[in-house]
N, C-alpha and C positions, 0 to 999 in steps of 0.2 A: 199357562204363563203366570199366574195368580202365584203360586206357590215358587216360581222363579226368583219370583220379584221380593217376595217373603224372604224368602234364603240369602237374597244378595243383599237386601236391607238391613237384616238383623245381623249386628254386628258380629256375635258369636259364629253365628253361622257364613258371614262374611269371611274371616279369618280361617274357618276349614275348607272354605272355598278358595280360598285361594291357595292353600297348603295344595290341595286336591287338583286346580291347574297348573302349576308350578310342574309336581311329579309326574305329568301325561305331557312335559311338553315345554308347556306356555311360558310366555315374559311378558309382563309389562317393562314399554319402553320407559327411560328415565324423562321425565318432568311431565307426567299424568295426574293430575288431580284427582282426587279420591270420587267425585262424580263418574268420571269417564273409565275409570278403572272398575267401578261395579257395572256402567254401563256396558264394557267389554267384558267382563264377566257374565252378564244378563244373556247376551246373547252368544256367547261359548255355550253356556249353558244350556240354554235353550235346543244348539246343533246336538249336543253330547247326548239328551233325550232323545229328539226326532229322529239321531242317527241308530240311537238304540245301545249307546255302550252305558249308560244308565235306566233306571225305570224310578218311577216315579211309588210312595207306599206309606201308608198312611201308620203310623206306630204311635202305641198307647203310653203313655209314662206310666209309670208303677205309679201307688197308693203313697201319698205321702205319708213321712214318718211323723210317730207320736212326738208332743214337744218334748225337749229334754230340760227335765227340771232343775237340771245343774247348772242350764246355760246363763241363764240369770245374774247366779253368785259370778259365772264365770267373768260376763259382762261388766260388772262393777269391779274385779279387780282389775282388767285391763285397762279401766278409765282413769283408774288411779295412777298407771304408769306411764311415765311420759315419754313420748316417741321417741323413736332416734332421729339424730341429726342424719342427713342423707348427705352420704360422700360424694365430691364432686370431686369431675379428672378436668381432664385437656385432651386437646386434638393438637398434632402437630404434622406441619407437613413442608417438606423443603426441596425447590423444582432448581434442577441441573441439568446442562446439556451432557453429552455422552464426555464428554473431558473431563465434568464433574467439576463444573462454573458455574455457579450460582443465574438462575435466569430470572431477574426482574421483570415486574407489567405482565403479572400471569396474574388474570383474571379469576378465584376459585369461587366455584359456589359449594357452601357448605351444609348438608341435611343431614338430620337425626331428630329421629323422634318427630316429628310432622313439621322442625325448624330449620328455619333455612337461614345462611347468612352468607355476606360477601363480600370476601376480603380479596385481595391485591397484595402479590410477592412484591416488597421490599428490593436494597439492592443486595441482602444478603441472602434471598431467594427463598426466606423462610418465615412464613406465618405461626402462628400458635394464638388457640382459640380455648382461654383460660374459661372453669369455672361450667365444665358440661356433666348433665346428671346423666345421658344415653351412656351406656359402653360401645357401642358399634355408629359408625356413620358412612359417609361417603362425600367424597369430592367431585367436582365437575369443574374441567379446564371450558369456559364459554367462548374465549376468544383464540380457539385454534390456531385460525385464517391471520390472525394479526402476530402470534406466537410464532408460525411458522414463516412469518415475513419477517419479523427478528433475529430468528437465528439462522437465516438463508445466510449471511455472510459470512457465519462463523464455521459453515461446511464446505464453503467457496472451495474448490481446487485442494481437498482435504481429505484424506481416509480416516474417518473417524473411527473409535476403538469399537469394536465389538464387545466387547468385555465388561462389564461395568464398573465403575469407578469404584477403587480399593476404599474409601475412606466414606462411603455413603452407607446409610442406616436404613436399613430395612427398605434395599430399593426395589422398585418397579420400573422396567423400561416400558416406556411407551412411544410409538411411533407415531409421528405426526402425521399420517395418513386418514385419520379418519376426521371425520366433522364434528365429532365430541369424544371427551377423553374421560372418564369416571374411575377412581379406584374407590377401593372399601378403606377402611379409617378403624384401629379400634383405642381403645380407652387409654389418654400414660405410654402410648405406644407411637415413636418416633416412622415418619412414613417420608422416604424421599420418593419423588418422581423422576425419573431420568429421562427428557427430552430427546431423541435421537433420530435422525435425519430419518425421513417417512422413503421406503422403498416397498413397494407391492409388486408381488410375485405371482403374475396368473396361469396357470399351467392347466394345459388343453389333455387330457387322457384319456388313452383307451381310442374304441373307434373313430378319429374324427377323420383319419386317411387309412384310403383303401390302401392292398397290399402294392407296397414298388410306387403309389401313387404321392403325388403332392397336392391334390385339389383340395381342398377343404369344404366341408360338408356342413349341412346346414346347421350339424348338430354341435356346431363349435362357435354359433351366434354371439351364444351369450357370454364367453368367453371373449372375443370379439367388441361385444357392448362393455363389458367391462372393465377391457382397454381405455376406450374412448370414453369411459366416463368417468377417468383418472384424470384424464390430461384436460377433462371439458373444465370441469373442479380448479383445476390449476393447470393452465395453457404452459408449460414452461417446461424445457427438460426435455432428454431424449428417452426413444423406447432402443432394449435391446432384447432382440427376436431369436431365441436358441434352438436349433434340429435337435431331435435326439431319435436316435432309432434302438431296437433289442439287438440280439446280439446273435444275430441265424445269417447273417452276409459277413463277407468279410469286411477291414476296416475302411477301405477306399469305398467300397460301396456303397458302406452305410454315412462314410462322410458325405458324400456325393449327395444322395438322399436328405441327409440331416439337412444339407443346403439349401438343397430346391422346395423342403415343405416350410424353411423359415422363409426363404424370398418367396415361395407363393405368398405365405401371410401378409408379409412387407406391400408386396401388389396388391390385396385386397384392400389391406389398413388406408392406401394410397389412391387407392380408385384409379390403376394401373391398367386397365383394360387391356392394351395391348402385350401386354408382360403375361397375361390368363389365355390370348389368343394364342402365340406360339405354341401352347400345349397342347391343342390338336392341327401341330403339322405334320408332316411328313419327313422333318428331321429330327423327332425327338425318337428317341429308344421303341421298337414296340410294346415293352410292357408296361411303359411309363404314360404313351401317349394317353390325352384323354379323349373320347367319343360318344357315346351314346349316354353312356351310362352318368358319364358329368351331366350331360343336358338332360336329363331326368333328374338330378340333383336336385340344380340348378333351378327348375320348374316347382319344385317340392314346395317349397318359401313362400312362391306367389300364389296372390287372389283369383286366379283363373283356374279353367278348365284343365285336368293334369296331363294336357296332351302337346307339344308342336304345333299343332292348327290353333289349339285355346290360347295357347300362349301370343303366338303373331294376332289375334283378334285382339288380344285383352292390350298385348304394346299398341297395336295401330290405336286403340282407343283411347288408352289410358295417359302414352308415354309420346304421342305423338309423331310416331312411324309408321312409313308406307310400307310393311312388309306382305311380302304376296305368301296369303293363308294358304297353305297348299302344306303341309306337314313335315317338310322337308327345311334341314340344317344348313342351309347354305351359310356363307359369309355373312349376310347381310344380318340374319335370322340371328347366328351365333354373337356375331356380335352385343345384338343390343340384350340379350338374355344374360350373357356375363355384366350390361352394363347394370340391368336392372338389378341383377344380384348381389352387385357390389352396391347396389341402391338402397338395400333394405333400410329399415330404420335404425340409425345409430351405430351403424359400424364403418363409419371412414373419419380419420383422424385427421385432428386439426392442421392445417397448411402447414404452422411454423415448427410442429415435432416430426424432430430428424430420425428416421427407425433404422435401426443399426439389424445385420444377422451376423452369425455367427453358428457354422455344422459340426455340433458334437457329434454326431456319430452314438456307437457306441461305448463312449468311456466314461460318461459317467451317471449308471445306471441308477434308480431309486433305493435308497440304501434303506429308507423308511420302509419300505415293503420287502425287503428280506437279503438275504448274502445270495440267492439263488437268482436273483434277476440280474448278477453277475456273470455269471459263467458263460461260457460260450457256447453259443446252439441253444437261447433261450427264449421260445417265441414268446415276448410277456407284452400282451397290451400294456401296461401299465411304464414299460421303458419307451413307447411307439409316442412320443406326448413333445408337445413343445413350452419353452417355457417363456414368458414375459417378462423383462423388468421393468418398473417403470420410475425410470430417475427422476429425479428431480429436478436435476442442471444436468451436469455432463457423468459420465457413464465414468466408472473408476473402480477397480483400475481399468485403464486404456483394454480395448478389444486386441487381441493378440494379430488377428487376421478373419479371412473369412470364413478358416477349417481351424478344429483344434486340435492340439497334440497329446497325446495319452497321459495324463498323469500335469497338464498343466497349471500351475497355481489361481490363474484367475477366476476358472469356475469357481471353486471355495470359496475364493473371499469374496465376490457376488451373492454366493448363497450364506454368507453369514452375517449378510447388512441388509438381511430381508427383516422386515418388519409387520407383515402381512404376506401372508401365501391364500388367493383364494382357485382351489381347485374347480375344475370344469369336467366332471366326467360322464363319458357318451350315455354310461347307465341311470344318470338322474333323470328324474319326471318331471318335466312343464306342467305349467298349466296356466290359464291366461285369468287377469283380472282387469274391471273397467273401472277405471277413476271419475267419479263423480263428484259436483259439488255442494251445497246444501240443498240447492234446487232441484237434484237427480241431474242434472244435465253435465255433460261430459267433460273433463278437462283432456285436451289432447297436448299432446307432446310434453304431459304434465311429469316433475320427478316424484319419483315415491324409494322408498328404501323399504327393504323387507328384510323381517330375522326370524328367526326360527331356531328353537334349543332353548334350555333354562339353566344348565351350567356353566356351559360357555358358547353364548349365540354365534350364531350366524349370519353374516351380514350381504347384501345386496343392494347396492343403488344404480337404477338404473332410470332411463325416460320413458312418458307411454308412448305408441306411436300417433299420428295424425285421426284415428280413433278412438282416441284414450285408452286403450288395449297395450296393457304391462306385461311383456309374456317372461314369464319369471321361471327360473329353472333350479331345483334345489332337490336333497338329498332325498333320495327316498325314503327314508328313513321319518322323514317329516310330516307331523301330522297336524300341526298349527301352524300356524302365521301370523305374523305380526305386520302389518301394511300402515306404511305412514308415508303422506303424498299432499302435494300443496304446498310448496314454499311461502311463509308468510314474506309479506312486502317490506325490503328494509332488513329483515332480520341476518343474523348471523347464518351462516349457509348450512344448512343440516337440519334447521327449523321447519316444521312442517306443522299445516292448519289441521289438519285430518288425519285420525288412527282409526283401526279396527280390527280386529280377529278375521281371519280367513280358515273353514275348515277346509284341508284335503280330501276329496271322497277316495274311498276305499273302494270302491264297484262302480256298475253301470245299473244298479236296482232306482226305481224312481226316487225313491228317497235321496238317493247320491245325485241322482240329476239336477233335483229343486237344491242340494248345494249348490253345485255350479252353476246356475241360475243368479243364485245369491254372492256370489262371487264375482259374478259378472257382470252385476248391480241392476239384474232386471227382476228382481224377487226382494221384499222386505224380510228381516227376520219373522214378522207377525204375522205375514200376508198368506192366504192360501195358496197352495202349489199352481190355480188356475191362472191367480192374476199375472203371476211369474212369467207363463207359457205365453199367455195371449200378450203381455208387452213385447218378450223375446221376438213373436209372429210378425206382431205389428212395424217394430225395427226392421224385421229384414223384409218386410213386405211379403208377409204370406197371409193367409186365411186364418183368423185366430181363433181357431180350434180351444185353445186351453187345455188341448190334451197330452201331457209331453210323449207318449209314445211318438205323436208325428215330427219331433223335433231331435229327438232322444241322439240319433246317430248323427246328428250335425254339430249338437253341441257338446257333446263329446270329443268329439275331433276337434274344435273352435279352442275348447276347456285345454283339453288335455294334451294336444298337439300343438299348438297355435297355428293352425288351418286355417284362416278363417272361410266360413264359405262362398261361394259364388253370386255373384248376384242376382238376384232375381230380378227376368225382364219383364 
């Protein structure tokens, strides 16, 4: 670790370290002080050795060179000539709503070069910061949440333009959807920000409904979470819930279809119980009904034993039900399974948002994944997907009905006031992490936001559950993390007390288990893989061993599934 700490200290060596996490990956989130940035460095570092995609090697310098006897003469004429004056620019940066109206009381914070400064748009909605030696900087909108409370009346009962305003200088649309807003800045160089009504688009794809089926699977959770922690953010506005099916039924079938997996979702978002019960009676279609195979689903999610009998023991215990443990699906059984299901953590939306559906069917297939997921007779997961809006007041334009018509205008202009698309799809990998706070002890029901990517990141906020266990779902492709969790008190909403790097493991080899140990916050960076094992033990009340072969296949599944396991009696 000696030699770690050498690297990340020295500032030369600071600077190719960070070059070096940047292109495998990594970001540092904006407003990190240069401490916590080599301290997240320190211990990237540190996984990147013990995971073994570097090695550690001791290298000689060459012999220094003779002195040069000209350097002397050379010294003294430079002394003689007197420096140049150093050019200085400007920053300029001017904030518009999508009409291209100047937005006063936008809060900017301004960095370049280790400087920071902070100005406030005027009413002609433009600052200019005279007399900067950087060429590059960047801006931060800090007061979102008060920005977006501003121009809520100017979108009031409004189609705003898509398009960006003819007469702006080197704009950037940004949607008010996120919790901080940052663009890049260069020298002499005019930068508008274009304000425009925040609309997020979450879209579920791929496996998350069986064939003919409407049930939703566990593995459309986070999708689900993601909803609900749009509307938690900002309680206001309706959701509109779209079917979409590929293109292997005909059009009445697939409308039909598109219908029943957007109202399934609508009943779960709603904690509809009886709206999930009809679907195993005896007057739904038989390839549509659900049976067995739903309440295996259904069971996947919870903390019990993966059976009917574990499940009625775990509700009589847990959930305060007399159900009679005997294996069997009756009414009573099925009941309280869908209710728990719709119980999980974080996925039933607030009382006062009204969720609208709407069954495309198939017409209008993903045009971003090719002209071939058009055609007819095209079995593509990737058209099988439903999609989310999440307005912000009222849905616009007006929903046409509760089927759509081939070729009609409103899907388009929906999807052209999207501002944020976060996709959900069945082939990404979880993996769960615990939120602790300076004192290792747990924060539950804590928010954290996760990103991942150093071009253009990726973003996740969601809550832990009543565990502190964040089960976080992201591209496989991803092999860093960026975790930041703790809302400081007071602060503006996106503010968080606590950052750190997450590595992904790539295996089930010990090495990869003492990550997710550390991941899970029972293992220090520094600490031996023992003390790791025997606290995990001690938590779930086992024998502590300290050996992780006896734990290896539980936390795995805990890590990488979000399983957690059973309790020990």
């Amino acid at each position: 670790m000696g030699c770690v700490r050498y690297w990340v200290d020295d500032d030369h060596s600071y600077r190719d370290l960070v070059r070096l996490f940047n292109n495998r990956g990594g970001s540092f989130q904006h407003g990190l002080d240069e401490y916590r940035r080599r301290e997240l460095l320190a211990d990237w570092l540190k996984q990147q050795i013990d995971f073994g995609f570097f090695q550690v090697a001791e290298l000689h310098p060459p012999p220094p060179l003779p002195p040069n006897p000209g350097a002397k003469a050379a010294k003294a004429i430079k002394e003689d000539v007197a420096p140049a004056k150093e050019k200085l620019g400007w920053f300029e940066v001017t904030v518009v709503d999508a009409w291209g109206k100047p937005v006063d009381g936008v809060e900017l914070e301004v960095v370049y070069e280790g400087t920071r400064k902070k100005v406030t748009t005027p009413g002609n909605g433009k600052v200019k910061l005279p007399d900067i030696a950087a060429s590059f900087g960047s801006a931060r909108i800090t007061n979102v949440k008060a920005v977006r409370d501003t121009l809520r009346p100017r979108w009031k009962d409004k189609y705003q333009p898509t398009e960006l305003p003819e007469d702006a200088v080197n704009p950037e649309k940004l949607g008010l959807d996120a919790t901080e807003l940052t663009t890049s800045l260069e020298s002499e160089t005019p930068k508008t920000l274009v304000l425009v009504k925040p609309l997020t688009r979450i879209r579920l794809i791929g496996m998350h409904f069986d064939t003919n089926k409407c049930f939703l699977r566990p593995s459309a959770m986070n999708g689900i979470r993601q909803v609900v922690a749009v509307y938690k953010a900002n309680p206001t506005g309706k959701l509109l819930i779209l079917g979409h099916t590929d293109t292997t039924a005909d059009d009445d079938y697939n409308l039909d279809l598109s219908v029943e997996r957007a109202e399934a979702i609508k009943a779960y978002l709603k904690d509809d119980v009886a709206a999930w019960e009809a679907w195993f009676g005896e007057g739904k279609p038989k390839q549509k009904r659900w049976g067995d195979g739903e309440v295996a689903q259904m069971i996947k999610p919870l903390p019990c034993e993966q059976t009917v009998a574990g499940f009625q023991g775990w509700s009589n215990e847990n959930k305060g039900t007399d159900l009679k443990v005997d294996g069997i699906v009756g009414p009573k059984t099925r009941k309280a399974l869908i209710e728990a299901y719709m119980a999980l953590d974080g996925t039933t939306l607030p009382e006062a948002i009204e969720a609208v559906t709407h069954g495309c069917g198939e017409f209008f297939p993903r045009t971003d994944e090719g002209d071939e997921f058009g055609k007819d007779g095209v079995a593509a997961e990737e058209n099988r997907r439903v999609e989310m809006y999440c307005f912000d007041d009222q849905i616009f334009p007006p929903v046409p009905g509760p089927k759509a018509s081939k070729g009609e205008p409103e899907y388009e202009q929906w999807k052209k006031q999207v501002t944020k698309t976060l996709d959900v799809d069945a082939a990404m990998k979880t993996i769960s992490v615990r939120l602790l706070d300076r004192a290792r002890a747990p924060m539950p029901n804590c928010r954290c936001r996760v990103s991942w990517g150093a071009a253009s990141p990726s973003r996740l906020e969601l809550s832990a559950d009543a565990d502190a266990i964040a089960t976080l779902v992201v591209e496989r492709s991803a092999m860093m993390l960026t975790i930041e969790w703790g809302e400081s008190s007071g602060a503006e909403l996106g503010d968080y007390m606590f950052v750190t790097q997450a590595t992904i493991p790539i295996d089930d080899s010990e090495t990869a288990c003492a990550v997710r140990l550390g991941n899970m916050g029972f293992r220090l960076p520094d600490e031996p893989e023992r003390i790791g094992v025997q606290r995990y033990q001690v938590r779930r009340g086992l024998h502590p061993t300290g050996s992780i072969a006896d734990i290896r296949v539980e936390l795995i599944d805990w890590h990488d599934t979000a399983k957690q396991p059973t309790a020990v009696v």
